[in-house]
C-alpha positions as YAML, in Angstrom:
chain: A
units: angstrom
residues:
- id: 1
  name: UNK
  ca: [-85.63, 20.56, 58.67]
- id: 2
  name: UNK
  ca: [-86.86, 22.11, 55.44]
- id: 3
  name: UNK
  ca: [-89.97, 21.17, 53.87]
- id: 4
  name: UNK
  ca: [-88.65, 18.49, 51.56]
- id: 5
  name: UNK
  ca: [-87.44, 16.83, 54.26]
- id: 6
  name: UNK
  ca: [-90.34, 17.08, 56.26]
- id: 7
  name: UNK
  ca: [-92.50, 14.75, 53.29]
- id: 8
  name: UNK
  ca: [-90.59, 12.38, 53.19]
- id: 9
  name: UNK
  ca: [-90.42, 11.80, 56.96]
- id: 10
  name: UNK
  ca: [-94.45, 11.58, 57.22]
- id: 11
  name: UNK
  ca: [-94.34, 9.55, 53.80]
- id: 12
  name: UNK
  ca: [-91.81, 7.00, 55.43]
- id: 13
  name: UNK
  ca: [-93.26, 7.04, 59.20]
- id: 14
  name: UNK
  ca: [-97.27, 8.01, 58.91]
- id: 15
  name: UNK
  ca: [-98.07, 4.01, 58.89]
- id: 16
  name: UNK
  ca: [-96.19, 3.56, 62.14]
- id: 17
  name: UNK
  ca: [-98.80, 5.43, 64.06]
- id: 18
  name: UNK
  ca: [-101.61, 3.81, 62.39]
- id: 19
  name: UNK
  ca: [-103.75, 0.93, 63.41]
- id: 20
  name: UNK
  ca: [-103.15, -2.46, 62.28]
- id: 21
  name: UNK
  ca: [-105.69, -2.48, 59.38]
- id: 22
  name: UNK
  ca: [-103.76, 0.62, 57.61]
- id: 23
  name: UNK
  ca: [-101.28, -1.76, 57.27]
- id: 24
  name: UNK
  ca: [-101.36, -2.76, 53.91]
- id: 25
  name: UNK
  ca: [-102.14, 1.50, 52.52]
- id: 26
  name: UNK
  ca: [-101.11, 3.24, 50.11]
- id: 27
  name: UNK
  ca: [-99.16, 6.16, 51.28]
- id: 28
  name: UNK
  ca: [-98.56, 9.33, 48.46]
- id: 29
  name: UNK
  ca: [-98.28, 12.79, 47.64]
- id: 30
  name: UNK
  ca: [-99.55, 15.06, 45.22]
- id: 31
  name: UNK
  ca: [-99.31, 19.03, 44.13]
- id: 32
  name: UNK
  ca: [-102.82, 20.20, 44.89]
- id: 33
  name: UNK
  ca: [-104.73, 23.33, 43.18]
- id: 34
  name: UNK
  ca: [-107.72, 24.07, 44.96]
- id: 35
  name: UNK
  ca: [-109.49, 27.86, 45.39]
- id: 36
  name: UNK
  ca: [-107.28, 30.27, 46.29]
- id: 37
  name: UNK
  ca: [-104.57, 27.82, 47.57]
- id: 38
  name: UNK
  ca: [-101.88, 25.39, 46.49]
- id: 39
  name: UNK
  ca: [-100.28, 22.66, 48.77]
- id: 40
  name: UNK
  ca: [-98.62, 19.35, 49.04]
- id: 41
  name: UNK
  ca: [-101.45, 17.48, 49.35]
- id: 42
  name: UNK
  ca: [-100.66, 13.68, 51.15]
- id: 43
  name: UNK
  ca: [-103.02, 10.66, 50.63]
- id: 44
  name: UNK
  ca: [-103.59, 7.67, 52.42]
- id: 45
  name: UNK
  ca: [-105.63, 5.44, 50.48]
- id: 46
  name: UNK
  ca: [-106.93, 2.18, 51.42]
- id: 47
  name: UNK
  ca: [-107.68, -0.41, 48.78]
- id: 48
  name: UNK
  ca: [-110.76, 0.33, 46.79]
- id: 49
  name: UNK
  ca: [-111.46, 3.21, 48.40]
- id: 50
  name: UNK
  ca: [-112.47, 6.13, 46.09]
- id: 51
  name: UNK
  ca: [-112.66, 8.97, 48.40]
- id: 52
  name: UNK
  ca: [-110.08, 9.92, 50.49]
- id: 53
  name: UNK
  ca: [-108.75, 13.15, 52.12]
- id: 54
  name: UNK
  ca: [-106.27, 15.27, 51.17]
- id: 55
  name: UNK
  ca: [-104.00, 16.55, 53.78]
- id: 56
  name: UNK
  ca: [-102.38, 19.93, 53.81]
- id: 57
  name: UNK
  ca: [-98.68, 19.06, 54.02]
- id: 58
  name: UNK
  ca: [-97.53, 22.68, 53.41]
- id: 59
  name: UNK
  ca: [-99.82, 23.98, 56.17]
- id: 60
  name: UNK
  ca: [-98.59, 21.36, 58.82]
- id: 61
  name: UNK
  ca: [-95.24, 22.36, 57.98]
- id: 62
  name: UNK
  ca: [-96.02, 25.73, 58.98]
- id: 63
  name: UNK
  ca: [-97.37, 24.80, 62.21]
- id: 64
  name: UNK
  ca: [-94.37, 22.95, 62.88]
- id: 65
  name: UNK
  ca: [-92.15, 25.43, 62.23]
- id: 66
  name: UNK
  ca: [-93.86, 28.04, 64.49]
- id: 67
  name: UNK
  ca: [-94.06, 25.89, 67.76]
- id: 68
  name: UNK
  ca: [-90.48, 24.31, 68.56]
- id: 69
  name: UNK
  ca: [-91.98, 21.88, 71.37]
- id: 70
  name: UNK
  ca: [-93.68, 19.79, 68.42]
- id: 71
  name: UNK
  ca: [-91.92, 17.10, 67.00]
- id: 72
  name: UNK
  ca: [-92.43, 14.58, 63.82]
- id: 73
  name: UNK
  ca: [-93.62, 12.02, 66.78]
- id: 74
  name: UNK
  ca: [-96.69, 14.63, 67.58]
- id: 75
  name: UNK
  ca: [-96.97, 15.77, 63.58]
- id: 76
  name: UNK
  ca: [-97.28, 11.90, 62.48]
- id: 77
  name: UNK
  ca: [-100.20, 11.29, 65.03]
- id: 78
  name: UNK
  ca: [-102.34, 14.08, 64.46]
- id: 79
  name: UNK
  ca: [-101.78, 13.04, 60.77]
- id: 80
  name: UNK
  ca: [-103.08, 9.58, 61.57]
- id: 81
  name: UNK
  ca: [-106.07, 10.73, 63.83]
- id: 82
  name: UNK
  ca: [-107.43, 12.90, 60.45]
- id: 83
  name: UNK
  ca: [-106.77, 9.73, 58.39]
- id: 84
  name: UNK
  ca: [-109.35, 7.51, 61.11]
- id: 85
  name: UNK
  ca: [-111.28, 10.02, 61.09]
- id: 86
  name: UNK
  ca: [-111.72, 11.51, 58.22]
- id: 87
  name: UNK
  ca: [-114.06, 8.50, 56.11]
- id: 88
  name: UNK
  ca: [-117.22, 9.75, 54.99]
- id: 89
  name: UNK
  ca: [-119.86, 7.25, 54.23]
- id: 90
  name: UNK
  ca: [-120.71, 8.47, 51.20]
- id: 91
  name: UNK
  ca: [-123.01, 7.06, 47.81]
- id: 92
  name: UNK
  ca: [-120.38, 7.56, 45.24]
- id: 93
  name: UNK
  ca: [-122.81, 6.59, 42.53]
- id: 94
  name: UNK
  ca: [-125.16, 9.67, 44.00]
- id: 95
  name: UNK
  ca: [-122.35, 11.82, 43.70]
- id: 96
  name: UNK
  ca: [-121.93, 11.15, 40.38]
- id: 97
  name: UNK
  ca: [-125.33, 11.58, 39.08]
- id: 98
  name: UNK
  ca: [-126.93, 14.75, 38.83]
- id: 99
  name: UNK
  ca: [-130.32, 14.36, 39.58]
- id: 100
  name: UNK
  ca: [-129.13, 13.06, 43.11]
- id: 101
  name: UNK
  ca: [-126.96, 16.06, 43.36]
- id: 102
  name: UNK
  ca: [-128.01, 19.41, 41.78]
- id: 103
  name: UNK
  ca: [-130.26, 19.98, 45.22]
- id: 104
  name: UNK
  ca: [-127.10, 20.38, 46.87]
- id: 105
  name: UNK
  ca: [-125.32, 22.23, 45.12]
- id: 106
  name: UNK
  ca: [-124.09, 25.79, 46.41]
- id: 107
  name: UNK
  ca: [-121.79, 28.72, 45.17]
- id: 108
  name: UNK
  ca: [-118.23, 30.12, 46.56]
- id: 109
  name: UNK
  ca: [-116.63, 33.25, 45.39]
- id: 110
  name: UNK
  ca: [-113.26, 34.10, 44.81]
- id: 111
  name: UNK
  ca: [-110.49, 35.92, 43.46]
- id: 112
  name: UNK
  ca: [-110.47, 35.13, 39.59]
- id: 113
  name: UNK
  ca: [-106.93, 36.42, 39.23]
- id: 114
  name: UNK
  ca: [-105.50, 34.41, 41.59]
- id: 115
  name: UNK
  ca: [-107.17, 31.56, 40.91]
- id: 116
  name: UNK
  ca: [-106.62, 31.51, 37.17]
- id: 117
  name: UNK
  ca: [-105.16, 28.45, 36.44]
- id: 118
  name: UNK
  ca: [-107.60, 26.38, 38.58]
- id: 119
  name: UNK
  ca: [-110.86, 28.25, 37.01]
- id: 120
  name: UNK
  ca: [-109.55, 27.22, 33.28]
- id: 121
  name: UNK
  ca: [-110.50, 23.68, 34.27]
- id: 122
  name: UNK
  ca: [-113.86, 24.56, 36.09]
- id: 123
  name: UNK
  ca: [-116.96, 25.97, 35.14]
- id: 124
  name: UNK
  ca: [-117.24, 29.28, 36.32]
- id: 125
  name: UNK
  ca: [-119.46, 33.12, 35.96]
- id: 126
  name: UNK
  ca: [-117.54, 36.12, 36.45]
- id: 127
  name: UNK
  ca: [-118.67, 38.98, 38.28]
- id: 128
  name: UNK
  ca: [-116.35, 41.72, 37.83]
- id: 129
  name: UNK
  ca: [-113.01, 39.97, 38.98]
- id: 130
  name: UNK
  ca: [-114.93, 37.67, 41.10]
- id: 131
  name: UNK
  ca: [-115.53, 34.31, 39.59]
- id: 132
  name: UNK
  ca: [-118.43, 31.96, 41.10]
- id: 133
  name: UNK
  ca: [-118.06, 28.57, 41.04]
- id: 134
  name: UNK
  ca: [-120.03, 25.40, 41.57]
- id: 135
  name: UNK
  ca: [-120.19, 23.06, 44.43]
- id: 136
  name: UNK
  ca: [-122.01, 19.78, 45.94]
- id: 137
  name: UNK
  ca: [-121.95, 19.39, 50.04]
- id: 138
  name: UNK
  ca: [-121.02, 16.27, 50.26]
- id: 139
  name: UNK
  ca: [-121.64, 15.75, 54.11]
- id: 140
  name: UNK
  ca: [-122.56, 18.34, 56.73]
- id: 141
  name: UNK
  ca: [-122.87, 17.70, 60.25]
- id: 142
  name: UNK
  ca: [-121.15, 19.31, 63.73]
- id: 143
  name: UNK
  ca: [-117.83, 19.35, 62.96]
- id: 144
  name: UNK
  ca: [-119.02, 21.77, 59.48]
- id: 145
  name: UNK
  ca: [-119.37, 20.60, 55.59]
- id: 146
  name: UNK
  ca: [-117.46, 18.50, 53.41]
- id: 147
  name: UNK
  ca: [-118.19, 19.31, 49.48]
- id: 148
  name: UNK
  ca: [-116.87, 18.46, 46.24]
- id: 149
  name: UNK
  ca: [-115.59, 20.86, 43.19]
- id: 150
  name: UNK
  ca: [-117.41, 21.06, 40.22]
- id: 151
  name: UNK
  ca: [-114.65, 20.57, 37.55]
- id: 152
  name: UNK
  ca: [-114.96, 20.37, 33.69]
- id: 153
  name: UNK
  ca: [-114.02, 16.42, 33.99]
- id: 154
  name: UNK
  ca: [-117.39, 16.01, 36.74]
- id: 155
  name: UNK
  ca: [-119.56, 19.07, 34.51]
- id: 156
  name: UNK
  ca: [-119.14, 16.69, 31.26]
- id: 157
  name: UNK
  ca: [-119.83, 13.53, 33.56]
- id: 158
  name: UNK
  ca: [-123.16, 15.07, 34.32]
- id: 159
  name: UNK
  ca: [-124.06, 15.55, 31.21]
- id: 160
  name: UNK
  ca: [-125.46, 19.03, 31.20]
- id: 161
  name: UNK
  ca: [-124.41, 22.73, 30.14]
- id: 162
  name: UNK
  ca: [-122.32, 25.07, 32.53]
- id: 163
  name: UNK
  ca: [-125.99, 27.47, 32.45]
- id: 164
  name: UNK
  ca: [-127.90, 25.03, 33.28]
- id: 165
  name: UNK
  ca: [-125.37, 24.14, 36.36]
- id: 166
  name: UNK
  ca: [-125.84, 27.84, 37.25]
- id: 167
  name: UNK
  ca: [-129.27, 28.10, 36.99]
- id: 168
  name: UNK
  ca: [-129.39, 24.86, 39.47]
- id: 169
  name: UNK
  ca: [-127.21, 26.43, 41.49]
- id: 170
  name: UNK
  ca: [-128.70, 29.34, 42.04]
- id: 171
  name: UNK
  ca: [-131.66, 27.86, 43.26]
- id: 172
  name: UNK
  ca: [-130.26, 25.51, 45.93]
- id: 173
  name: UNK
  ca: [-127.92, 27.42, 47.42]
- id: 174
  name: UNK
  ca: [-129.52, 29.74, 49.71]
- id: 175
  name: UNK
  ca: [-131.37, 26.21, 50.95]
- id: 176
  name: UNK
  ca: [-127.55, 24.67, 51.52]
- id: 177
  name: UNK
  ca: [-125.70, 27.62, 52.54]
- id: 178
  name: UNK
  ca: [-128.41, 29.74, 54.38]
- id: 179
  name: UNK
  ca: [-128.25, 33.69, 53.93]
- id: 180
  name: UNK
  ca: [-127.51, 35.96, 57.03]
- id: 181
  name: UNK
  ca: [-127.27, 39.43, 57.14]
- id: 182
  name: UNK
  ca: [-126.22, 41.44, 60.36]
- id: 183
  name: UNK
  ca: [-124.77, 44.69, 61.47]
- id: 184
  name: UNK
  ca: [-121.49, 44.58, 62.30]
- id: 185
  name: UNK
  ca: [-122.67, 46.26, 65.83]
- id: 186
  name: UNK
  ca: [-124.71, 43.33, 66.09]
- id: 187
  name: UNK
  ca: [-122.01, 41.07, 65.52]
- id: 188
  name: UNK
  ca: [-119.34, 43.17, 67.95]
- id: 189
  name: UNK
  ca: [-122.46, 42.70, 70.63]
- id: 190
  name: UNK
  ca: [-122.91, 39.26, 69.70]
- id: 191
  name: UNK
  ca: [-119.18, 38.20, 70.56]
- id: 192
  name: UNK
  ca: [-119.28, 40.45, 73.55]
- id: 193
  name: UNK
  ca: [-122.55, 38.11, 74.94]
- id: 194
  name: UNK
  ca: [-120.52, 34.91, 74.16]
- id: 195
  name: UNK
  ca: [-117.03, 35.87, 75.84]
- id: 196
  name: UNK
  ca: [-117.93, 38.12, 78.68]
- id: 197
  name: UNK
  ca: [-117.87, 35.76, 81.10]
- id: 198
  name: UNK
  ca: [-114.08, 34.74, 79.73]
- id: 199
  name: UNK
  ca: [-112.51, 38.28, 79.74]
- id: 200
  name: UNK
  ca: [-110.56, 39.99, 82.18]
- id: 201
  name: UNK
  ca: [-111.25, 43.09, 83.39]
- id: 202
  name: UNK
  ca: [-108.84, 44.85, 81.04]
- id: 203
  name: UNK
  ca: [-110.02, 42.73, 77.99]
- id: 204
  name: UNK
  ca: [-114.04, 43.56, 79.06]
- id: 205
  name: UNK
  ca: [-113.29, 47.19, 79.04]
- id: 206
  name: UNK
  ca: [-111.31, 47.28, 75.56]
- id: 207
  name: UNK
  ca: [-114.26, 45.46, 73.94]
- id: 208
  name: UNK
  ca: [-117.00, 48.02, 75.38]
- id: 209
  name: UNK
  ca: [-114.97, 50.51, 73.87]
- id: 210
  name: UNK
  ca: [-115.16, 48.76, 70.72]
- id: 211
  name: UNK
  ca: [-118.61, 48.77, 70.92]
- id: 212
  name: UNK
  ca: [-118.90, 51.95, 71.94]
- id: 213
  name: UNK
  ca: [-116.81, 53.05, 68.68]
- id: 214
  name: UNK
  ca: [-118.59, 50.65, 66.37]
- id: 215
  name: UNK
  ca: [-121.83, 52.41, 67.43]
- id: 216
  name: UNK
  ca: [-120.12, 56.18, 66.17]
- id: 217
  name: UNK
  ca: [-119.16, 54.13, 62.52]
- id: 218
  name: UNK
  ca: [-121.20, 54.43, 59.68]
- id: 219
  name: UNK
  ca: [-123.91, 51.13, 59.49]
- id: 220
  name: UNK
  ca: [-121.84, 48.42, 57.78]
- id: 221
  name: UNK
  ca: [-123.66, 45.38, 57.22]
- id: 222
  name: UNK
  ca: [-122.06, 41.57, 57.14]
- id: 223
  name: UNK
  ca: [-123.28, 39.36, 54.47]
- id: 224
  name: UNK
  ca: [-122.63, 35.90, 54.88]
- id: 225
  name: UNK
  ca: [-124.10, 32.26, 55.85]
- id: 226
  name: UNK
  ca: [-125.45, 30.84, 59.28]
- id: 227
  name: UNK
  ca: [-122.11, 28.69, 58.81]
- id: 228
  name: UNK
  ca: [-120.09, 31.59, 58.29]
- id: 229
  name: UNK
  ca: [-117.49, 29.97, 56.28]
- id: 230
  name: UNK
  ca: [-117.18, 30.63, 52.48]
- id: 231
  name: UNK
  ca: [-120.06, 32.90, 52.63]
- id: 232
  name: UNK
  ca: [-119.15, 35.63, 50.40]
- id: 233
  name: UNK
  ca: [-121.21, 34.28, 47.45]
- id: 234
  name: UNK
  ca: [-124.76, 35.21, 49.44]
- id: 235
  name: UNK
  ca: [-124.58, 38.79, 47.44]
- id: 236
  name: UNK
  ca: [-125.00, 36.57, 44.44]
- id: 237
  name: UNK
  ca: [-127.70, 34.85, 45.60]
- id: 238
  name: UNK
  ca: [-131.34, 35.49, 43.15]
- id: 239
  name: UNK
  ca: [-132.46, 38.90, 43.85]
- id: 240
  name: UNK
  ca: [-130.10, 39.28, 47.03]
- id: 241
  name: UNK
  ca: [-129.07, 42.78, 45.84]
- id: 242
  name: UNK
  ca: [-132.29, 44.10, 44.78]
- id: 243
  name: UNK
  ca: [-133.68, 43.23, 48.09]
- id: 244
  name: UNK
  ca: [-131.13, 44.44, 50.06]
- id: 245
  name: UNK
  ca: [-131.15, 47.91, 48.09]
- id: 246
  name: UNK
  ca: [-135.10, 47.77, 48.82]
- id: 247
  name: UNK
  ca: [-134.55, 47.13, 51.85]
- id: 248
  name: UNK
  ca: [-131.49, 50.00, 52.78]
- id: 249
  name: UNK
  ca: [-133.97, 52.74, 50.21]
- id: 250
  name: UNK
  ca: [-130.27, 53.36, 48.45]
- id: 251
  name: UNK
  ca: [-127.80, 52.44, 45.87]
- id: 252
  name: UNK
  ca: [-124.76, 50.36, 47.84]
- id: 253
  name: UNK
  ca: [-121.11, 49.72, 48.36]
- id: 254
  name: UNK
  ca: [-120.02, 46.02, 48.59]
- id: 255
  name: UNK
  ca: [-115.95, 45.66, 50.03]
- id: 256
  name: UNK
  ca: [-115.04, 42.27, 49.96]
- id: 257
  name: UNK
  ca: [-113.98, 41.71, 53.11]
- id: 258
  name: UNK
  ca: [-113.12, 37.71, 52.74]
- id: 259
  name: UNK
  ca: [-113.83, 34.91, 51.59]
- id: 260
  name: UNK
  ca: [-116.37, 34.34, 54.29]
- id: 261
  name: UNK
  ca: [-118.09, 37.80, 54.30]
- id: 262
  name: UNK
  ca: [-118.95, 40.81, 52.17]
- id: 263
  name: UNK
  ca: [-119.30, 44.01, 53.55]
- id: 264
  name: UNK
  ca: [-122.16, 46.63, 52.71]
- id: 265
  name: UNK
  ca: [-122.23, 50.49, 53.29]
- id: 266
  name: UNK
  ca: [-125.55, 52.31, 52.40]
- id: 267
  name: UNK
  ca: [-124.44, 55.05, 49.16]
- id: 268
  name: UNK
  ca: [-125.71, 58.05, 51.02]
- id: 269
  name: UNK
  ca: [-123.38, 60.69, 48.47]
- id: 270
  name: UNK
  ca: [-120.96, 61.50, 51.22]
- id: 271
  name: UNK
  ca: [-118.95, 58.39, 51.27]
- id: 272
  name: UNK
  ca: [-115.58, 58.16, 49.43]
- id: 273
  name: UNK
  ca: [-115.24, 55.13, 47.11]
- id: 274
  name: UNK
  ca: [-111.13, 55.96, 47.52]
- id: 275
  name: UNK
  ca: [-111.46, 56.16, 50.69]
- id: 276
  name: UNK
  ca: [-113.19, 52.85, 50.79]
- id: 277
  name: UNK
  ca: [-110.55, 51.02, 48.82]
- id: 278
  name: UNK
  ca: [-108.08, 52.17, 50.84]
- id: 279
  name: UNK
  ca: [-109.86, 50.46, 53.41]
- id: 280
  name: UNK
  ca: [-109.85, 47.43, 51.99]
- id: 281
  name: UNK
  ca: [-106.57, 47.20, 50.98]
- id: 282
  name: UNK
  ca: [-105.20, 48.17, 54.19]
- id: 283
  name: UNK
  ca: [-107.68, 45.39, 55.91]
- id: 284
  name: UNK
  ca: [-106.49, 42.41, 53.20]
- id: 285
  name: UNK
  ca: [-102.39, 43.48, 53.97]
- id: 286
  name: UNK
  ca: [-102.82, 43.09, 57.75]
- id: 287
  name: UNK
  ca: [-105.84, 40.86, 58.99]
- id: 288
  name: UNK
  ca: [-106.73, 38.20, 56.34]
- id: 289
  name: UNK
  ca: [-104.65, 35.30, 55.08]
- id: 290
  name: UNK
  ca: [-103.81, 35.31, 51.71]
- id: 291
  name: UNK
  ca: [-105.87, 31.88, 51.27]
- id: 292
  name: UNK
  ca: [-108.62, 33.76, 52.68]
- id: 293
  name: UNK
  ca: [-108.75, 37.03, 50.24]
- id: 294
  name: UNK
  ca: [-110.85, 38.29, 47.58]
- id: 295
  name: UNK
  ca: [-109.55, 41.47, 45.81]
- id: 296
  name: UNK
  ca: [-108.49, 44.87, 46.88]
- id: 297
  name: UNK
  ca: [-111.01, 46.73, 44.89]
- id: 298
  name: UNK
  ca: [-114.73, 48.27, 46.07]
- id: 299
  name: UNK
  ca: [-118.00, 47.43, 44.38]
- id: 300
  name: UNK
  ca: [-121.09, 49.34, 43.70]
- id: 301
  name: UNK
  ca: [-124.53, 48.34, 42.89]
- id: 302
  name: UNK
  ca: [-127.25, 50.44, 41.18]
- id: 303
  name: UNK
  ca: [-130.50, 49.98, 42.52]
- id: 304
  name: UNK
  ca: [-132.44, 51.64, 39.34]
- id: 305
  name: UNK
  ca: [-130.48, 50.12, 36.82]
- id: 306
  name: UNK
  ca: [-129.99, 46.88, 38.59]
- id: 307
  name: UNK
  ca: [-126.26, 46.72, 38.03]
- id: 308
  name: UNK
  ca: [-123.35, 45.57, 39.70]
- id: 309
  name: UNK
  ca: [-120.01, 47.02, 39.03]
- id: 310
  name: UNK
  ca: [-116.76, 48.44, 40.67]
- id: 311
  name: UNK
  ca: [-117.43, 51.51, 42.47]
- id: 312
  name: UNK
  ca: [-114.90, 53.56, 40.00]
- id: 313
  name: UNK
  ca: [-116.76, 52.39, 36.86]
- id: 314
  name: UNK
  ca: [-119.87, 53.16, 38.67]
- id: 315
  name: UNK
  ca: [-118.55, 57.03, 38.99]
- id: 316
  name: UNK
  ca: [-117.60, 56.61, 35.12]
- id: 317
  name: UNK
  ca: [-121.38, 55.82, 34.30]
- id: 318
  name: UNK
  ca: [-122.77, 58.58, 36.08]
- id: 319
  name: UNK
  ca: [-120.47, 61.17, 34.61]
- id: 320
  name: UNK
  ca: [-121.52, 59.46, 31.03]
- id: 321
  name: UNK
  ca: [-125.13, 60.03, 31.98]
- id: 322
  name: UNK
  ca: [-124.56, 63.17, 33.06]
- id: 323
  name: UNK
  ca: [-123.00, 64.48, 30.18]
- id: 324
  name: UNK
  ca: [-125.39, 63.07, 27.95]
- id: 325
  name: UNK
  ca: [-127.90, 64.55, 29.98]
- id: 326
  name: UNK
  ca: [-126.52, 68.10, 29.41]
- id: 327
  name: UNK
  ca: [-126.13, 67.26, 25.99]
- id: 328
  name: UNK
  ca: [-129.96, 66.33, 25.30]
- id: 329
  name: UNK
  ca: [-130.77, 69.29, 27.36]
- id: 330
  name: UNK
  ca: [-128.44, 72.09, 25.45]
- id: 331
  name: UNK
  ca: [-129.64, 70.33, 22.26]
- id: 332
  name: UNK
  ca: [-133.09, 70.97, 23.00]
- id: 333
  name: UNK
  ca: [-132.77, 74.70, 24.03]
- id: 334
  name: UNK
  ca: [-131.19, 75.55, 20.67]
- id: 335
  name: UNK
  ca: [-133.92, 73.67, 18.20]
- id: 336
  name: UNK
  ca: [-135.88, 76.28, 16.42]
- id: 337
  name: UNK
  ca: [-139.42, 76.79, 17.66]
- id: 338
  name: UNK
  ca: [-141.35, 74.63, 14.86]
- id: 339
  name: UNK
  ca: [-144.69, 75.49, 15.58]
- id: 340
  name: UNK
  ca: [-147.23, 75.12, 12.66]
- id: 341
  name: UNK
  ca: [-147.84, 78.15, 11.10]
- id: 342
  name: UNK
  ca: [-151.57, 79.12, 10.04]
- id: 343
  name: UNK
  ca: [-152.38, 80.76, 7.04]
- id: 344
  name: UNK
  ca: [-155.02, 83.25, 7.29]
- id: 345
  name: UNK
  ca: [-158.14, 83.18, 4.87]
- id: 346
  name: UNK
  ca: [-160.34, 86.07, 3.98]
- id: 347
  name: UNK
  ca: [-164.04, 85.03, 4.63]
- id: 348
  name: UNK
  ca: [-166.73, 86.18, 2.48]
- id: 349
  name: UNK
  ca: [-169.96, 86.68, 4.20]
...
């Protein structure tokens, strides 16, 4: 069955596994652009309900594909559990006005390359080739957070300017999405405490030696939120970077490591910002879904000059103040010695 197909037997069988009330729904699709992904998106919509979710057609198809057991029967009900599920009491007249929501809003980062043709219809910053954008949680509870995109459409709604949506941002998000910063040791040791118990033998030894490895690495740090999810954006956070350079007593590298994470290796002189990108690149191709990545490249941030930049344009600006260092300094060895001459007076007595 090929993914045509596959819509349009959910679109003609999803009500069958519904309760009696869905009865009467409206059943549709849609070509969805979100962040870093775009999907089939299908919709079952009540009347006068306004907020509904979206289902990821593409990405059940995938599932599908990959376990041959599964069949449309089992697809179609774990379609129609999300749709009972899913409702979320919410105000939509709070969402809609901004003095109910700019105290939750929060920032995600992303690629801004590959998500070019969503970000023309969104407010957005760019950092580098990371673009920040703007968003409202909507509902959090157990089961994690439910938000809302800020597009242009919902930014012109509010009434106010993209800056000032930024500057709001900025302030609320480390409330919504709280900071976290941790060594990656830590972390290693952390999943270790949770799973020992679980592991075999074999599997317990393996992850000592991983431990034992991570402790002979140089001290990466993981920036993210207590959720974990989407929290790449903390390194944009109000003063994040100057802190954390205060805190380290050196200039940084930053790897984007996903979505969910940054990555943070003290500048100490002897690492190799090549090197590093390699890294990265070599990480994105083999452990993170596309969905999930943010670039391939390396950043740098200066801790006297408060700047954030890719590592090789950090190298450029240090050779440029380098040279014009030299420069001042052979410039000043070859002016003339100016002193003031004095002119001597005969004194009569």
């Amino acid at each position: 069955m090929n993914f045509n197909e596959f819509v349009s037997e959910v679109k003609d069988n999803i009500k069958l596994f519904l309760p009696e009330e869905y009865e009467n729904v409206e059943v549709s699709t849609m070509e969805c652009q979100q962040l870093n992904r775009a999907y089939t998106g299908l919709m079952v919509r009540k009347e006068g309900e306004m907020l509904i979710p979206t289902i990821n057609l593409n990405q059940l198809y995938e599932a599908y594909k990959a376990q041959p057991g599964v069949t449309m029967e089992t697809v179609c009900r774990k379609i129609a559990d999300i749709v009972i599920e899913a409702p979320i009491q919410v105000d939509l007249k709070a969402i809609f006005n901004y003095e109910d929501v700019k105290d939750k809003l929060f920032i995600r980062v992303s690629s801004a390359e590959a998500n070019k043709e969503v970000l023309e219809n969104a407010p957005h910053q760019l950092k580098e080739d990371l673009a920040i954008t703007y968003h409202v949680a909507v509902d959090k509870d157990e089961n994690g957070l439910s938000s809302m995109f800020i597009k242009n459409d919902l930014l012109e709604q509010y009434g106010i300017s993209a800056e000032q949506l930024h500057e709001d941002a900025m302030k609320s998000s480390p409330r919504v999405m709280v900071p976290e910063v941790s060594s990656i040791g830590a972390l290693i040791d952390e999943m270790y405490q949770k799973n020992i118990l679980m592991l075999t033998p074999d599997e317990r030894e393996m992850l000592q030696e991983t431990l034992q490895e991570s402790s002979e690495m140089p001290t990466f740090f993981v920036v993210t939120n207590t959720e974990r999810v989407d929290g790449a954006g903390v390194i944009f956070y109000p003063e994040f970077m100057d802190n954390m350079g205060e805190l380290l007593g050196n200039d940084f590298f930053i790897l984007p490591s996903s979505i969910h994470e940054m990555l943070i290796l003290p500048d100490d002189g002897q690492v190799d910002a090549e090197m590093l990108r390699d890294m990265v690149k070599e990480v994105n191709a083999t452990q993170v879904a596309p969905a999930e990545r943010l670039t391939n490249d390396v950043y740098h941030f200066d801790t006297k000059d408060h700047v954030f930049e890719k590592a090789d344009r950090f190298t450029e600006r240090q050779k440029e103040k380098e040279a014009q260092a030299a420069k001042t300094e052979k410039a000043g060895k070859e002016q003339p010695d100016q002193k003031p001459k004095t002119k001597k007076h005969d004194m009569e007595l």
